[in-house]
N, CA, C and O of each residue as an XYZ file, in Angstrom:
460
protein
N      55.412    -42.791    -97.261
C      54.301    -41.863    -97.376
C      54.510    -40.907    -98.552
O      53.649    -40.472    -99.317
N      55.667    -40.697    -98.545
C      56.233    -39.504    -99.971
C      55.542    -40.204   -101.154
O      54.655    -39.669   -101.819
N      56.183    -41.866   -101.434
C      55.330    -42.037   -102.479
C      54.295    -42.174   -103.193
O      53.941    -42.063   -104.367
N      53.543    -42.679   -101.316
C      52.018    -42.369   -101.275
C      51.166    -41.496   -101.838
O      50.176    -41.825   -102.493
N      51.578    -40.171   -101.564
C      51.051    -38.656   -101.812
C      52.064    -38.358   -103.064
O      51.656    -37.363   -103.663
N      53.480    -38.998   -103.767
C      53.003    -38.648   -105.078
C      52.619    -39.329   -106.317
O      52.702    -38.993   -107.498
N      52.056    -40.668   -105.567
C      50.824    -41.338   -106.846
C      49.517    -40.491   -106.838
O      48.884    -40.173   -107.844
N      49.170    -40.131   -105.379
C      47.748    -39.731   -105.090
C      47.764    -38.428   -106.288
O      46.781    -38.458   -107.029
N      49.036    -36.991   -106.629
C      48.917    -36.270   -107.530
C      49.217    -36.616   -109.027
O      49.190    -35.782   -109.932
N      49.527    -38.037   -109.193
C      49.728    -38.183   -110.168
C      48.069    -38.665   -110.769
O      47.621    -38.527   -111.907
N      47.705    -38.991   -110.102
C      45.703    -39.371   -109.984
C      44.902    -38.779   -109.748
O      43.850    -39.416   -109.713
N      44.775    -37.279   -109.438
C      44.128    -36.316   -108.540
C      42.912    -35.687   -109.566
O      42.131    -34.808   -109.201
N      42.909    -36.309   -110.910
C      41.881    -36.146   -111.786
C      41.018    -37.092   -111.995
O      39.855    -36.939   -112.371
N      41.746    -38.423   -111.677
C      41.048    -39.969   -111.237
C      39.783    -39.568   -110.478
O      39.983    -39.574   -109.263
N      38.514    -39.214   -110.837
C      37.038    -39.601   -109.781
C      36.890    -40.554   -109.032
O      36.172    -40.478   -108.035
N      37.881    -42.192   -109.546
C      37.693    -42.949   -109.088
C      38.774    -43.493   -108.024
O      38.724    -44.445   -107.245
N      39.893    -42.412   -108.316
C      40.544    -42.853   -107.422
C      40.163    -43.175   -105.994
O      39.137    -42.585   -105.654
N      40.771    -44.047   -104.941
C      40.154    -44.706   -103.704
C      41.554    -45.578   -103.043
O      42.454    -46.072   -103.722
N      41.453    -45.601   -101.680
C      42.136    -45.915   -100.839
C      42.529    -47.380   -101.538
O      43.729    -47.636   -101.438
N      41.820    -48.268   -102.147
C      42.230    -49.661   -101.962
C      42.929    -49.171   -103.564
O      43.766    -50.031   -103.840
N      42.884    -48.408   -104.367
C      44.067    -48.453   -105.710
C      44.889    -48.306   -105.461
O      45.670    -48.976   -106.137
N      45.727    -47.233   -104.167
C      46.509    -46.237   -103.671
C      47.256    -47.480   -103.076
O      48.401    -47.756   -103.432
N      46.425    -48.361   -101.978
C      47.488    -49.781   -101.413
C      47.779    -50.641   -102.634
O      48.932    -50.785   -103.040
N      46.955    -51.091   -103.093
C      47.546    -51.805   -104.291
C      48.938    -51.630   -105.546
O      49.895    -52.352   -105.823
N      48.499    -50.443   -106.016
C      49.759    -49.691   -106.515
C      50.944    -49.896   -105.519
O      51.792    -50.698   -105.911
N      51.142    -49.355   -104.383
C      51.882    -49.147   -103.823
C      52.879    -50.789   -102.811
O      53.940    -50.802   -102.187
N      51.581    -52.213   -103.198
C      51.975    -52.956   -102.827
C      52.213    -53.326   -101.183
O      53.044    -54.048   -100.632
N      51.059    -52.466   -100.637
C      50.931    -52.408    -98.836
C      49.255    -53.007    -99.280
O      48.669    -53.395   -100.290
N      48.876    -52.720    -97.346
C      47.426    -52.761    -97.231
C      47.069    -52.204    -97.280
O      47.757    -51.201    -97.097
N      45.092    -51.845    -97.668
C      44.483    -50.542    -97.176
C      44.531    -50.062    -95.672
O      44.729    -48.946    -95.192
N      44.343    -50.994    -95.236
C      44.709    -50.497    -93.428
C      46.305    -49.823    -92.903
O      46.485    -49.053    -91.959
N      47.109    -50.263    -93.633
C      48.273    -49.662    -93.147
C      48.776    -48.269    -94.156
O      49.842    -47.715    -93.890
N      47.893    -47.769    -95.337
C      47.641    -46.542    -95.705
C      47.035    -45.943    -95.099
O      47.418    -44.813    -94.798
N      46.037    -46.353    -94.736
C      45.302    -45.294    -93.573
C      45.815    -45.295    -92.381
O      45.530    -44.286    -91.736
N      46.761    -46.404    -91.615
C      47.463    -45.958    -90.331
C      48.750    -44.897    -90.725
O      49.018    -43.942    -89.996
N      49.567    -45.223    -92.078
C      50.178    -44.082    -92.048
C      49.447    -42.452    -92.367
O      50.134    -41.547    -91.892
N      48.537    -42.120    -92.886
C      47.151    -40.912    -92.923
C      46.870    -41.124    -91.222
O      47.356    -40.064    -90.829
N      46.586    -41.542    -90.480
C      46.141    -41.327    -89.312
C      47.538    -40.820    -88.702
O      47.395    -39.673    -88.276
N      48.996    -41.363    -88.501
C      50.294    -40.897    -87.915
C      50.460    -39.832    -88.044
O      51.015    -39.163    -87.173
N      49.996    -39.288    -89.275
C      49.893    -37.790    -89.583
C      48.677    -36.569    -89.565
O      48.491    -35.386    -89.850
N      47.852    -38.055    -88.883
C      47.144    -37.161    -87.957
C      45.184    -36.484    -89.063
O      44.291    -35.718    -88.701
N      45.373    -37.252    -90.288
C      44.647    -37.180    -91.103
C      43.965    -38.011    -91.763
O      44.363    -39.127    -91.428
N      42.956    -38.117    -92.704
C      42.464    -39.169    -93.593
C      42.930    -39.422    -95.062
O      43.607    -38.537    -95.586
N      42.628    -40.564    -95.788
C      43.025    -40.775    -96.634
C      41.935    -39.361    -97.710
O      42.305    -38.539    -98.548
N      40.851    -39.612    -97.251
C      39.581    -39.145    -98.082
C      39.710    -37.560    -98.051
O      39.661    -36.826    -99.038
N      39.877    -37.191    -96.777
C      40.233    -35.729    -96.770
C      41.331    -35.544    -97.258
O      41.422    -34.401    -97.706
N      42.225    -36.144    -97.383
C      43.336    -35.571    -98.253
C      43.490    -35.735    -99.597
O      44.403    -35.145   -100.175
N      42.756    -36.428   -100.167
C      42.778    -36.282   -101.360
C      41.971    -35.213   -101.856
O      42.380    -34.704   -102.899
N      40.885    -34.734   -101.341
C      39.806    -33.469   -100.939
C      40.323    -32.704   -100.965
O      39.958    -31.819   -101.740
N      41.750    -32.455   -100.001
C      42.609    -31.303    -99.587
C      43.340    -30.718   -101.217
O      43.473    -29.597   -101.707
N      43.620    -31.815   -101.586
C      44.507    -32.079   -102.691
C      43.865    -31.611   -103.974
O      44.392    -30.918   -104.845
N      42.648    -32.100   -103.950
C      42.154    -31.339   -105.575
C      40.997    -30.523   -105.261
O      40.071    -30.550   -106.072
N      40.856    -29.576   -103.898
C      40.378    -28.474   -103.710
C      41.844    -27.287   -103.973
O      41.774    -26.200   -104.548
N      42.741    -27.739   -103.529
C      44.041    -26.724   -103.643
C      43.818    -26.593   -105.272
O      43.261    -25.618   -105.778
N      44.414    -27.896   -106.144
C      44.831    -27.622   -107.753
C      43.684    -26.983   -108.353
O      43.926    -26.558   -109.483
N      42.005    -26.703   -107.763
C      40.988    -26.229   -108.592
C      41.364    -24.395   -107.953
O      41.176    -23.372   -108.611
N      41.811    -24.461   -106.803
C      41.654    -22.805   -106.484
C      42.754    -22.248   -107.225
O      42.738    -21.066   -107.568
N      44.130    -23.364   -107.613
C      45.280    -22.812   -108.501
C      45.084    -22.497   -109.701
O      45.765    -21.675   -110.314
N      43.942    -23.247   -110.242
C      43.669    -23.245   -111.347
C      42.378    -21.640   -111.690
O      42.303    -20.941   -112.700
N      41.812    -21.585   -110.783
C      41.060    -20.554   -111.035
C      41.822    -19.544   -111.019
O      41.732    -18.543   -111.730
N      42.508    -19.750   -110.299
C      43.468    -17.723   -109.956
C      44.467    -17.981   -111.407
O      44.327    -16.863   -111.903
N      45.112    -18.520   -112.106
C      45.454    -18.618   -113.210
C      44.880    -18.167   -114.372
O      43.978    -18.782   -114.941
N      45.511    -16.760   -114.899
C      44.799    -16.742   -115.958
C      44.430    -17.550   -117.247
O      43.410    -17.624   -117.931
N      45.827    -18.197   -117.309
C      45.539    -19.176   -118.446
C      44.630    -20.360   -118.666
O      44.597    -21.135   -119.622
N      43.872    -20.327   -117.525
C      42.772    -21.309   -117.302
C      41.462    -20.902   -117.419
O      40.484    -21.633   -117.263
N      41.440    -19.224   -117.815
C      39.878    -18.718   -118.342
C      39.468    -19.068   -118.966
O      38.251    -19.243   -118.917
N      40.197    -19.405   -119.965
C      38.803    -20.487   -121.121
C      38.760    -21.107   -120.142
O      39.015    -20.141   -119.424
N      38.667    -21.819   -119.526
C      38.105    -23.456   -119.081
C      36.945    -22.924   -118.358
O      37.295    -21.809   -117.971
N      35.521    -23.198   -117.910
C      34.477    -23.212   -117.078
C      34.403    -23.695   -116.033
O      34.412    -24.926   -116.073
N      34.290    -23.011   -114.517
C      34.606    -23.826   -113.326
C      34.462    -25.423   -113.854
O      35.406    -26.193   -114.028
N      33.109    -25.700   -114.050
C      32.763    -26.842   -114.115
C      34.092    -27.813   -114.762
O      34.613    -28.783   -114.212
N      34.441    -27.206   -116.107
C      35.727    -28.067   -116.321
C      36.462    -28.317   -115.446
O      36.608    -29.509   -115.178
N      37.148    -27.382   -114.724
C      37.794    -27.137   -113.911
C      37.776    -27.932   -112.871
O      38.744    -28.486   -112.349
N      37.037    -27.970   -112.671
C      36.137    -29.279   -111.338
C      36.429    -30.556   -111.678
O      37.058    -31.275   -110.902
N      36.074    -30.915   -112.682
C      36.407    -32.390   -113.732
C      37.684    -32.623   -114.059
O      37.954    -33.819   -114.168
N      38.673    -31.766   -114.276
C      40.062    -31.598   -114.622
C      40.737    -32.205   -113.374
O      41.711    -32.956   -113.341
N      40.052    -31.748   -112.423
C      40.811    -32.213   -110.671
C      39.840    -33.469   -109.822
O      39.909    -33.594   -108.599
N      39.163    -34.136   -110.486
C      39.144    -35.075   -110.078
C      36.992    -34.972   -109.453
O      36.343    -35.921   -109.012
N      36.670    -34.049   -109.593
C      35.404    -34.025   -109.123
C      34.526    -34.032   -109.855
O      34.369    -33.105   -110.650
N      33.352    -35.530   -109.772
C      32.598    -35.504   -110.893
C      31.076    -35.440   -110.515
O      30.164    -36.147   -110.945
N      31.026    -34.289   -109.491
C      29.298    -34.324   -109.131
C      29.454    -32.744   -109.234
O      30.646    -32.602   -108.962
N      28.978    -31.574   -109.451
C      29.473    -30.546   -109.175
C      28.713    -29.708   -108.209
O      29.138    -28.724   -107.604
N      27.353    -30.319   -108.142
C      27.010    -29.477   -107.023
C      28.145    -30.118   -105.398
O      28.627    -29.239   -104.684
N      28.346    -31.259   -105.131
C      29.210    -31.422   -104.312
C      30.454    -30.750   -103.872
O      30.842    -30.361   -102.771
N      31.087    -30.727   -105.351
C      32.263    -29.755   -105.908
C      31.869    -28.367   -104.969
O      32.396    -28.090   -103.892
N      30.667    -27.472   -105.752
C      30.464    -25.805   -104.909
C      30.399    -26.304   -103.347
O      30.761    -25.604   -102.401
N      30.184    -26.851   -103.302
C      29.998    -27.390   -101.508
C      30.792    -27.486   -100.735
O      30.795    -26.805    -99.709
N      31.867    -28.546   -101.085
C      32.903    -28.274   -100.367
C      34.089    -27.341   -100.686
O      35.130    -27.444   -100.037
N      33.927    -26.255   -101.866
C      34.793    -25.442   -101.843
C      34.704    -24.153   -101.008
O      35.551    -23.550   -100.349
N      33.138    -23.883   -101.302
C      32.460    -22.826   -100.380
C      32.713    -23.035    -99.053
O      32.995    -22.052    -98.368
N      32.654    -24.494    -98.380
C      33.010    -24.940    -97.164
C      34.787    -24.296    -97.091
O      35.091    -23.229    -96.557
N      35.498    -24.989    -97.582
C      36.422    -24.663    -97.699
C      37.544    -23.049    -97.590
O      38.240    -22.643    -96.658
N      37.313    -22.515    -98.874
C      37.306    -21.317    -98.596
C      36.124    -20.060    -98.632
O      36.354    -18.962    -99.138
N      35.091    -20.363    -98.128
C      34.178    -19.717    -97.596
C      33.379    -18.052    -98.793
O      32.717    -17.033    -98.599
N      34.018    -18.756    -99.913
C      33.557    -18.159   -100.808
C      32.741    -18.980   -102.063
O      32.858    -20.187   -101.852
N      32.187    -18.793   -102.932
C      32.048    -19.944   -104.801
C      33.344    -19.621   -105.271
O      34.123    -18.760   -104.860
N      33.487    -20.630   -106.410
C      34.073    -20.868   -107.211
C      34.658    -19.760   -108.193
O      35.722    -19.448   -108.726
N      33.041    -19.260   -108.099
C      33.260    -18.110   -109.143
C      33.136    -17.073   -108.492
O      32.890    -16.237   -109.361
N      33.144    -16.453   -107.319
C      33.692    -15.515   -106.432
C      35.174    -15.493   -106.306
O      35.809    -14.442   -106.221
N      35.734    -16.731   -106.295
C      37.154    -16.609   -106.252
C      37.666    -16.028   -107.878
O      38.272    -14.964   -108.000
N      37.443    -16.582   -108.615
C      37.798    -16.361   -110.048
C      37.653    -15.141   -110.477
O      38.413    -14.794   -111.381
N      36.656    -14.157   -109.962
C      36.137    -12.941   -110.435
C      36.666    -11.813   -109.133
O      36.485    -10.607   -109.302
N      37.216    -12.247   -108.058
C      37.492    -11.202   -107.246
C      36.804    -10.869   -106.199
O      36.946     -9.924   -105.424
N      35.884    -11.898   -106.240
C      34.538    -11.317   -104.931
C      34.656    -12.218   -103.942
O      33.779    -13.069   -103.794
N      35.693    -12.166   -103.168
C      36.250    -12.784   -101.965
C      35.326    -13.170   -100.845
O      35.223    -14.248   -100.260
N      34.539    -11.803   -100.650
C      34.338    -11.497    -99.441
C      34.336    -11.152    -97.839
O      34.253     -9.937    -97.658
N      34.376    -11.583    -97.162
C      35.213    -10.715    -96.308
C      36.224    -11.420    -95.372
O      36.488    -11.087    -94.217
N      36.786    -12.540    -96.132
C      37.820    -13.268    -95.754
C      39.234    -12.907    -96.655
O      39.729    -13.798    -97.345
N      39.865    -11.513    -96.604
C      41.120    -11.029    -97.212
C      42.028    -12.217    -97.517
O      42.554    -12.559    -98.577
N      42.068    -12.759    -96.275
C      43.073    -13.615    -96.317
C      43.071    -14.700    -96.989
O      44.066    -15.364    -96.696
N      42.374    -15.232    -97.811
C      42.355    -16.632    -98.515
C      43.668    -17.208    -99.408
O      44.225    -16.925   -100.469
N      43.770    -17.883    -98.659
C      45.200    -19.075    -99.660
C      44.564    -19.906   -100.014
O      43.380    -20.135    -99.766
N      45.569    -20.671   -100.882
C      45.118    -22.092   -101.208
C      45.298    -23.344   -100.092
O      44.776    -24.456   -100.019
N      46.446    -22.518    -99.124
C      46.352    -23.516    -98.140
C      45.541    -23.581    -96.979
O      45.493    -24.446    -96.105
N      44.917    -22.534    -97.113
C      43.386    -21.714    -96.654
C      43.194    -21.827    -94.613
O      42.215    -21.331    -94.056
């Protein structure tokens, strides 16, 4: 599984990345990638979700990433629709993109990246 999850970050900008590249690379099945994602109690799809919703909120709180435009930002980690992108980040941590970036939290203090 370790190596599993670190091809998946070595790809996490891949749009196209998908469960059947992840078995292939790795020389298993797609079914027995997703039974090891299920042992742990998770999906393949949400975790890759998990995965380049974290590197876009790292990337916003970084200053050195102000030049870049959410939208880059979004594309940099693997998401290539962007209204989808505000969707599930807002889902996520219950703020925009650019609420996080600018300081306007709202009234969730507590926000991590591991959220």
């Amino acid at each position: 599984m370790s190596a599993i999850k670190a091809y998946i970050l070595t790809e996490i900008d891949n749009p196209a990345l998908c469960l059947e590249d992840v078995a292939a690379q790795q020389g298993i099945s797609s079914s027995y990638v997703r039974k090891l994602f299920a042992a742990e109690g998770a999906k393949f799809a949400s975790y890759v979700l998990k995965i380049r919703l974290e590197k876009v909120f790292q990337m916003l709180a970084d200053p050195d990433s102000r030049s870049l435009t959410i939208g880059a930002i979004a594309l940099k980690c693997g998401f290539n629709d962007i209204s989808y992108f505000n969707r599930v980040f807002r889902r996520r941590y219950g703020c925009t993109p650019s609420d996080l970036r600018y300081g306007r939290r709202g009234l969730d203090e507590g926000l991590t990246a591991t959220g």
